[in-house]
C-alpha positions as CSV (number, residue, x, y, z in Angstrom):
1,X,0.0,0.0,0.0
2,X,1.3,3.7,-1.4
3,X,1.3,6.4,1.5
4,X,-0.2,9.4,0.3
5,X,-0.9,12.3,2.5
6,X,-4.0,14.7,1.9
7,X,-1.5,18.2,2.8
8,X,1.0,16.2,-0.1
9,X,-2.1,16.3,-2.4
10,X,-3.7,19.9,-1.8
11,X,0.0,21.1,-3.0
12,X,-0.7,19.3,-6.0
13,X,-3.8,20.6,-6.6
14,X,-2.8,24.2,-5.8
15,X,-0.4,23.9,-8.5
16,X,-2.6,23.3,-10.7
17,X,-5.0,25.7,-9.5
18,X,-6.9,23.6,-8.1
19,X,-9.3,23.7,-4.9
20,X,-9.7,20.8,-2.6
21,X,-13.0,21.3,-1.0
22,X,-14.3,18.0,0.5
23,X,-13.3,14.9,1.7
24,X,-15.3,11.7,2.0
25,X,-13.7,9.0,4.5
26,X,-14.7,5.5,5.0
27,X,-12.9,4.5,8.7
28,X,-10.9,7.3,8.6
29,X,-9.0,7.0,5.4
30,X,-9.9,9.1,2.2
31,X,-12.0,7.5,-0.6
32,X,-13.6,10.7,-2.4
33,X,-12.4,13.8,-2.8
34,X,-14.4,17.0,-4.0
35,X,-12.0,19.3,-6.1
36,X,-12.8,22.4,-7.5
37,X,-11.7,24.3,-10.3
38,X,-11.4,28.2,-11.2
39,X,-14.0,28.0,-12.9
40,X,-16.1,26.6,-10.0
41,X,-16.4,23.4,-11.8
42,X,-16.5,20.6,-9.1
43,X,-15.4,16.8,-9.6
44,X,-15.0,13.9,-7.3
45,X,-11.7,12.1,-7.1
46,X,-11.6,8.4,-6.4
47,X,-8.9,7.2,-4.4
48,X,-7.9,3.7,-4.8
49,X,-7.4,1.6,-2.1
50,X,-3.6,0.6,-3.0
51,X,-3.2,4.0,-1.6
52,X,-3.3,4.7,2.1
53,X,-4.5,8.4,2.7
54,X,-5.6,9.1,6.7
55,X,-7.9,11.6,7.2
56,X,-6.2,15.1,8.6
57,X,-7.7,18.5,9.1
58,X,-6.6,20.4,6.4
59,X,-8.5,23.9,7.6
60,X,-11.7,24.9,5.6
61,X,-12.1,21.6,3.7
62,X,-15.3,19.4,4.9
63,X,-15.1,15.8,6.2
64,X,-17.6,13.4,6.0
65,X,-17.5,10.1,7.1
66,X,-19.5,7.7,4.5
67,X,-20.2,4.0,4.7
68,X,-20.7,0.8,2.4
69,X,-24.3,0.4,1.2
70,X,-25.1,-3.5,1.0
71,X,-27.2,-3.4,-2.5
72,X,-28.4,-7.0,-4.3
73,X,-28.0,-8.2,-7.8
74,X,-31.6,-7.4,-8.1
75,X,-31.1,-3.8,-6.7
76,X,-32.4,-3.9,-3.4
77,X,-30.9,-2.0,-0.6
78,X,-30.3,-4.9,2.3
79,X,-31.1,-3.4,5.8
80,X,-28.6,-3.7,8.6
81,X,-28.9,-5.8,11.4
C-alpha cells in the first residue's frame, strides 16, 4: 500500500489551480475527494485503495465520514442488522 498524504495532495492541486474542498472518508482514510476548479467546476476524485490516505484537518475543507451500502443483484438496498 502507497502512502499518500491529503496536505501532499492539496499542494498538488494548488499547482494546478486547483481547490480541494471535500473529503469523503470510509474508517478514517480518504475514498472521495471533491476538487474544484477556477472556474467553480467541481469533480469527485476516487482514491484507490492501494493508496493509504488518513484523514487530517486540512482547515476549511469538509469531512464526512460515508459507509458501504449493502445493494443486491436485483437492486435492493439490504437493511442492517
Amino acid at each position: 500500500m502507497s502512502d499518500l498524504s491529503l496536505n501532499k495532495l492539496q499542494n498538488i492541486f494548488y499547482k494546478k489551480k486547483l481547490k480541494l474542498c471535500r473529503i469523503f472518508c470510509i474508517e478514517n482514510m480518504c475514498t472521495y475527494i471533491e476538487v474544484k476548479t477556477s472556474t467553480d467546476d467541481r469533480f469527485l476524485i476516487y482514491v484507490q485503495s492501494k493508496f493509504s490516505v488518513p484523514v487530517e484537518n486540512l482547515g476549511g475543507v469538509e469531512i464526512y465520514e460515508i459507509d458501504y451500502i449493502d445493494v443486491s443483484e436485483e437492486g435492493i438496498v439490504r437493511e442492517e442488522g
